[in-house]
C-alpha positions as CSV (number, residue, x, y, z in Angstrom):
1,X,-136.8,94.5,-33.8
2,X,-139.5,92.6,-31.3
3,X,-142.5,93.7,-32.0
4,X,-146.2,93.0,-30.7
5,X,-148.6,92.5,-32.6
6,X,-152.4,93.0,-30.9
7,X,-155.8,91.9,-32.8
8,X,-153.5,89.0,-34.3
9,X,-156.3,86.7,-34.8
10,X,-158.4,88.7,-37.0
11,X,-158.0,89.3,-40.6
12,X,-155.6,92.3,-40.5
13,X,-153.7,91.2,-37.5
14,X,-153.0,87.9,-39.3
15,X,-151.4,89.8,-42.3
16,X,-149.6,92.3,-40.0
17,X,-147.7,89.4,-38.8
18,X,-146.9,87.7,-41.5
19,X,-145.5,90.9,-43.1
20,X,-143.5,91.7,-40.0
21,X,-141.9,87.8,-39.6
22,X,-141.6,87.8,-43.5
23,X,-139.1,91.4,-43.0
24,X,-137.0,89.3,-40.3
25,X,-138.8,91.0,-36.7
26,X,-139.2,88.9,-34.1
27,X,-143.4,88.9,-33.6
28,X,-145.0,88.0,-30.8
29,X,-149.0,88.3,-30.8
30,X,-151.7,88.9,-28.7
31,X,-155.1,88.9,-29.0
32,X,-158.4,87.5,-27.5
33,X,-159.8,84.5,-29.6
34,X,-159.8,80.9,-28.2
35,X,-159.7,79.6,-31.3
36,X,-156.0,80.8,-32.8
37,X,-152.7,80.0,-31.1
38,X,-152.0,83.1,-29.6
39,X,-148.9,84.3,-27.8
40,X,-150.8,86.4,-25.0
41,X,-154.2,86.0,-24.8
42,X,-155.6,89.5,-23.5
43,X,-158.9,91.7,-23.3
44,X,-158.5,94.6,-24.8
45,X,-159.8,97.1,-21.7
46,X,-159.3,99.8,-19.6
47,X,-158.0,97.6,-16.8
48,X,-155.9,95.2,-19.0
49,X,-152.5,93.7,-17.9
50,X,-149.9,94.3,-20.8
51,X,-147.0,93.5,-18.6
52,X,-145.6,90.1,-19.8
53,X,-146.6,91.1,-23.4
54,X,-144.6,94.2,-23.4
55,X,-141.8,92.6,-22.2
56,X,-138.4,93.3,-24.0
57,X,-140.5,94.7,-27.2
58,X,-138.9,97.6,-29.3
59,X,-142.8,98.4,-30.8
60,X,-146.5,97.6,-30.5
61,X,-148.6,97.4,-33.9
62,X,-151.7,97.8,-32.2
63,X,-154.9,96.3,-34.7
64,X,-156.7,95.1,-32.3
65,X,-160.2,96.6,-32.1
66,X,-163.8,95.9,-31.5
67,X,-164.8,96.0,-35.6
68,X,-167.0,98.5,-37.0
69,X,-170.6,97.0,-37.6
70,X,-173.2,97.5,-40.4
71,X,-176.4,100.0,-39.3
72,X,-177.8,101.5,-36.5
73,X,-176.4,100.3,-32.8
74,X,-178.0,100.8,-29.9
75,X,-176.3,102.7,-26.5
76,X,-174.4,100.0,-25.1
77,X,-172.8,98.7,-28.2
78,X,-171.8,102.8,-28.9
79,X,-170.7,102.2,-25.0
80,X,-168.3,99.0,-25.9
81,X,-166.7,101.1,-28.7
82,X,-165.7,103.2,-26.5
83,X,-164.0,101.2,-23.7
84,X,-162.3,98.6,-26.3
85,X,-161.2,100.7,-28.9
86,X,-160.9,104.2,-27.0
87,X,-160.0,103.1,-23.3
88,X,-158.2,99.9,-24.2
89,X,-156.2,101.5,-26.6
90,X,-154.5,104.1,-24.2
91,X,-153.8,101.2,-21.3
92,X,-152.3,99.8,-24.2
93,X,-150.0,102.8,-25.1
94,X,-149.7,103.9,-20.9
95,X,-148.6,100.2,-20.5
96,X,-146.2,100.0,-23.8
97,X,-144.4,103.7,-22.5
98,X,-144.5,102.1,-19.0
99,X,-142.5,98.8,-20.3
100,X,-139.8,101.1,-22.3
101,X,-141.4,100.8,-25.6
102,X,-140.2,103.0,-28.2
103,X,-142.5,103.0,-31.2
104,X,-146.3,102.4,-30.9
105,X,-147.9,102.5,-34.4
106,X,-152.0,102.5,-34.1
107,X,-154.4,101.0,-37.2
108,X,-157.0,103.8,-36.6
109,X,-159.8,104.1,-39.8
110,X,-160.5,106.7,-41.8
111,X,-163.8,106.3,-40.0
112,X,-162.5,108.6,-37.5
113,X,-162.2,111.8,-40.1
114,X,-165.8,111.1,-41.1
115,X,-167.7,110.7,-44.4
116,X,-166.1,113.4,-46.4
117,X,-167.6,115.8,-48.9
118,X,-167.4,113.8,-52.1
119,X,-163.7,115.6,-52.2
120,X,-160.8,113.4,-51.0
121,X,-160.6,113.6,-47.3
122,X,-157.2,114.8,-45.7
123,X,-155.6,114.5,-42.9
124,X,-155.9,117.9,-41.8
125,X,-159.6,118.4,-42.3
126,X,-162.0,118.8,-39.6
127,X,-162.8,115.1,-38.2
128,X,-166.5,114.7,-37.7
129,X,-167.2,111.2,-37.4
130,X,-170.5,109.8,-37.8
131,X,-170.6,106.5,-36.1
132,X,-169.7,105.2,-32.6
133,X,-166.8,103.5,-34.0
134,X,-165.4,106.3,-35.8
135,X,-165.6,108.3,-33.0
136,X,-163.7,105.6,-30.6
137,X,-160.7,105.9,-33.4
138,X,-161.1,108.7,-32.9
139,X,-160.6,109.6,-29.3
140,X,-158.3,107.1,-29.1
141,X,-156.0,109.0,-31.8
142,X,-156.2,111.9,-29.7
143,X,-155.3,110.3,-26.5
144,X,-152.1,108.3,-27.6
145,X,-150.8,111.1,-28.9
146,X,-151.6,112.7,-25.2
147,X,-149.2,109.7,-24.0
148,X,-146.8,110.6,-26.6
149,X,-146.6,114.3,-25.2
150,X,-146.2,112.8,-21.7
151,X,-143.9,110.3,-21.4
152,X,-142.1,110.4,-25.4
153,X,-143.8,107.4,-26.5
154,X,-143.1,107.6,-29.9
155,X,-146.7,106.9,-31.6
156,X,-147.9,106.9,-35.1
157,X,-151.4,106.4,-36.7
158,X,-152.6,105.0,-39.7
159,X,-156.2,105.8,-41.1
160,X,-157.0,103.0,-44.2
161,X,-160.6,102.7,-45.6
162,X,-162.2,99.1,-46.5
163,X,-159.4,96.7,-46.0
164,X,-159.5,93.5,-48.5
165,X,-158.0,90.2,-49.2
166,X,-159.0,87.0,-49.8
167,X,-160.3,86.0,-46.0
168,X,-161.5,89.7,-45.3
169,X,-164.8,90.1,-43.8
170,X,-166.9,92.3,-43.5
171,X,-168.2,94.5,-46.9
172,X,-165.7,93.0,-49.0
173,X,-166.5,89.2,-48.1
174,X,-169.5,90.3,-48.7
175,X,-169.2,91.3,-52.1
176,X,-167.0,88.0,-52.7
177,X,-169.7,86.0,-52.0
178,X,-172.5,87.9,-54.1
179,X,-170.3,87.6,-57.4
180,X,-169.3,84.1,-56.4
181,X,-173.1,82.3,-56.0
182,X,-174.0,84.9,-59.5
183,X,-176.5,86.9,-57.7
184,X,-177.7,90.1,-59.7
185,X,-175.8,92.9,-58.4
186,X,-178.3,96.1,-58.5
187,X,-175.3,98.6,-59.0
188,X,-174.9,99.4,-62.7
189,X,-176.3,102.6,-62.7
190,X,-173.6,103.7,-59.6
191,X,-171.2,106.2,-61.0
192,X,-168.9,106.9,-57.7
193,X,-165.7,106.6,-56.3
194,X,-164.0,104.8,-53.6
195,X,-160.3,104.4,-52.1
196,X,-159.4,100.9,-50.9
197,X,-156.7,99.3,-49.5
198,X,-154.8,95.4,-50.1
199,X,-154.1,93.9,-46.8
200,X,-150.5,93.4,-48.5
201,X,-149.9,97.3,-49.5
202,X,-151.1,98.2,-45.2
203,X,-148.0,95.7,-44.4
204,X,-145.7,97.3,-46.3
205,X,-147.0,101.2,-45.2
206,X,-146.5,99.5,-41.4
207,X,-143.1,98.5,-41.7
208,X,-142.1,101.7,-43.4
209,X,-143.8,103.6,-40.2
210,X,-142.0,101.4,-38.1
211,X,-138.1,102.5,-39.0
212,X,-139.0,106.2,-40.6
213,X,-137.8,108.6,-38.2
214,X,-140.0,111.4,-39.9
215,X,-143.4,109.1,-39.4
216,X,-143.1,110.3,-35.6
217,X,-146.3,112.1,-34.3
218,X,-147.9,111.8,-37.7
219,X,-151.2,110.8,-38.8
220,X,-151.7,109.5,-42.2
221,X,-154.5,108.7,-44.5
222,X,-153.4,105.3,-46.6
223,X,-154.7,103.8,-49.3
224,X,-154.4,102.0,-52.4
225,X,-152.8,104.5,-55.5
226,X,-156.5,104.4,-58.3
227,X,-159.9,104.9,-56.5
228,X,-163.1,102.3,-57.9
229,X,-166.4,102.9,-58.4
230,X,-168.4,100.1,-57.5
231,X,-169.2,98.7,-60.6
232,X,-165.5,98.4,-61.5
233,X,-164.6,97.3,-58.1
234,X,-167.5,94.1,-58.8
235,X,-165.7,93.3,-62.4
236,X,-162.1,92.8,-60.5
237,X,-164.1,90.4,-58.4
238,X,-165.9,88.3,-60.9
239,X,-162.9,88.7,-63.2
240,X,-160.5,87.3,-60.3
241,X,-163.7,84.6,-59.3
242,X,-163.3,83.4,-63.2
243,X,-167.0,84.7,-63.5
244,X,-169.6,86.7,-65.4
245,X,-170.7,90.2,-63.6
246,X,-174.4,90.3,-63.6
247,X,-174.9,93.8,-63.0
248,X,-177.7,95.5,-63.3
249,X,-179.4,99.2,-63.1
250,X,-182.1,99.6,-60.2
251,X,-184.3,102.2,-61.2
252,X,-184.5,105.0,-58.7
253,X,-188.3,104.8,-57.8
254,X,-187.9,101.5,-57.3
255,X,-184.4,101.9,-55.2
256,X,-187.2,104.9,-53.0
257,X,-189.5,102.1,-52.5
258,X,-186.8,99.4,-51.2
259,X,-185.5,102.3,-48.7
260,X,-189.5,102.5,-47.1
261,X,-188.5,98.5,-46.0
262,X,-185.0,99.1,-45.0
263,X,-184.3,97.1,-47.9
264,X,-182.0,99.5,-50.1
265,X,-178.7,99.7,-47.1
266,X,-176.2,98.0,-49.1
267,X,-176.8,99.5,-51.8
268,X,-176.8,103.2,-50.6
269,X,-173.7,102.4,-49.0
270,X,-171.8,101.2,-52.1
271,X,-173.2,104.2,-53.7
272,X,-171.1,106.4,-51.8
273,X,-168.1,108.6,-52.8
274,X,-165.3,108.1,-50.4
275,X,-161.8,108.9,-51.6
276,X,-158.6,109.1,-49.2
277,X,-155.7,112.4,-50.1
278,X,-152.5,109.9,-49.8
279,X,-150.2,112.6,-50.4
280,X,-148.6,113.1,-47.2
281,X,-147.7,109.6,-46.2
282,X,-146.5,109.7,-50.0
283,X,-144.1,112.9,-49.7
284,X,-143.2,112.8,-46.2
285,X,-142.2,108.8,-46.3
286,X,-142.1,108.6,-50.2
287,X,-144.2,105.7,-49.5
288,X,-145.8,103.8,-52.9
289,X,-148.0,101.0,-52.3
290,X,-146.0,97.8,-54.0
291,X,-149.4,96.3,-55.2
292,X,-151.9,98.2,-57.5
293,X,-155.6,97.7,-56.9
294,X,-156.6,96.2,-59.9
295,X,-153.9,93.1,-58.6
296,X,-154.8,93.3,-55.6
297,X,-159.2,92.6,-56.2
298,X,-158.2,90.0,-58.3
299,X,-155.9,88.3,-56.5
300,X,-158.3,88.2,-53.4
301,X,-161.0,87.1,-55.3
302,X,-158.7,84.9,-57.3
303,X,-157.6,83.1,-53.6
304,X,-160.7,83.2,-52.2
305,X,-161.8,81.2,-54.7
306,X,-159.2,78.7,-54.5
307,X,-159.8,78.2,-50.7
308,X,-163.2,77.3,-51.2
């Protein structure tokens, strides 16, 4: 199968393609960074010319996005979600029917259902995201299926939560580095529970998506099979990192007194509940992810710490 891959400079693109080559497709990649070698290099807008991309391609595995960012945005970064990963995405899929494409699978976020209730979050409860980048994953979810109904553009969208591996960025690097230079990690009194993903376990969900005739028209929530709290998730780290977990409990009037100076963001964050309901990618494409999450956090950490 040729297949493009979009957003194939970043962390998850990277992955994607490796997967994909490793299974025997023939990848090419697009993206927009100057600094990877790049098949097509192309802006992901409204207005963007897919043409020579698209050519001859069986599918698209579109991860290319404008990220999600950390705390409050103002209007015009809420406006750039929106035409990257909202209007970019349906050129995309318009462009990919256009060219004779048959399978168009989308790496949405479970971003776009929305924080969730403590409860695990499925697929067929009411979306209400929160952010601006939620809400472009959103819309864009909505409107590629809108292309599917039109021109049989056979589309299928995948919603993971915090993505890792060992040269993920974002939260997870994050947290790599905090266990890696020892710092005291203020989370020991957390008692909650997230779903995460291995970079490796979203490669294998893709290719499945990519050959199962049922996975047509479907949204699905993926994720790795055993939730974390946070102070679990930390121990993976340090244990992978060949370190000592410093954590510690922040006492809660002194956790209200960080939040007057902005000061207590990460921390609320990682306090969260955020579990994923796998089931129906599970049943529908008896799907398993091939790497637990307990191997996966310590391998990342493990291999980040080599690369250093």
């Amino acid at each position: 199968m040729k297949i493009l891959v979009t957003g194939a400079s970043g962390f998850v693109g990277r992955h994607l393609v490796y997967a994909l080559r490793a299974s025997g497709h023939d990848v090419k990649t697009a993206g927009y960074s100057s600094k990877t070698p790049l098949d097509f290099r192309v802006q992901l807008s409204s207005d963007a010319d897919w043409t020579a991309a698209l050519a001859g391609c069986d599918a698209v595995v579109h991860a290319g996005a404008r990220a999600h960012v950390f705390g409050h945005i103002g209007p015009e970064q809420a406006s750039a979600f929106a035409d990257v990963n909202t209007a970019g995405t349906i050129a995309l899929a318009r462009a990919a029917a256009t060219a004779g494409v048959s399978r168009f699978l989308f790496i949405s976020s479970i971003a776009a259902s929305g924080p969730g209730d403590g409860a695990a979050i499925r697929e067929t409860d009411t979306a209400r995201p929160v952010t601006a980048y939620g809400q472009s994953k959103l819309a864009a979810e909505k409107a590629i299926a809108e292309v599917a109904i039109q021109t049989g553009l056979k589309v299928v969208s995948l919603r993971p939560p915090l993505i890792y591996g060992a040269d993920a960025g974002g939260r997870f690097r994050q947290m790599l580095d905090w266990c890696d230079r020892g710092f005291p990690l203020p989370f020991g009194g957390i008692n909650n529970r997230r779903s995460y993903l291995a970079v490796q376990n979203l490669g294998a969900a893709v290719l499945t998506c990519l050959q199962h005739p049922v996975a047509v028209g479907k949204v699905f929530n993926i994720a790795d099979t055993d939730p974390l709290s946070t102070p679990a998730l930390l121990r993976l780290i340090c244990d992978g990192l060949g370190k000592s977990c410093r954590l510690v409990t922040v006492p809660t009037l002194l956790l209200r007194a960080a939040r007057k100076f902005g000061l207590a963001a990460p921390i609320d964050r990682l306090s969260e509940t955020m579990l994923l309901d796998t089931t129906s990618i599970r049943e529908t494409l008896n799907w398993h992810p091939p790497v637990t999450v307990q191997d996966g956090i310590r391998t990342a950490a493990y291999n980040f710490a080599s690369r250093r």
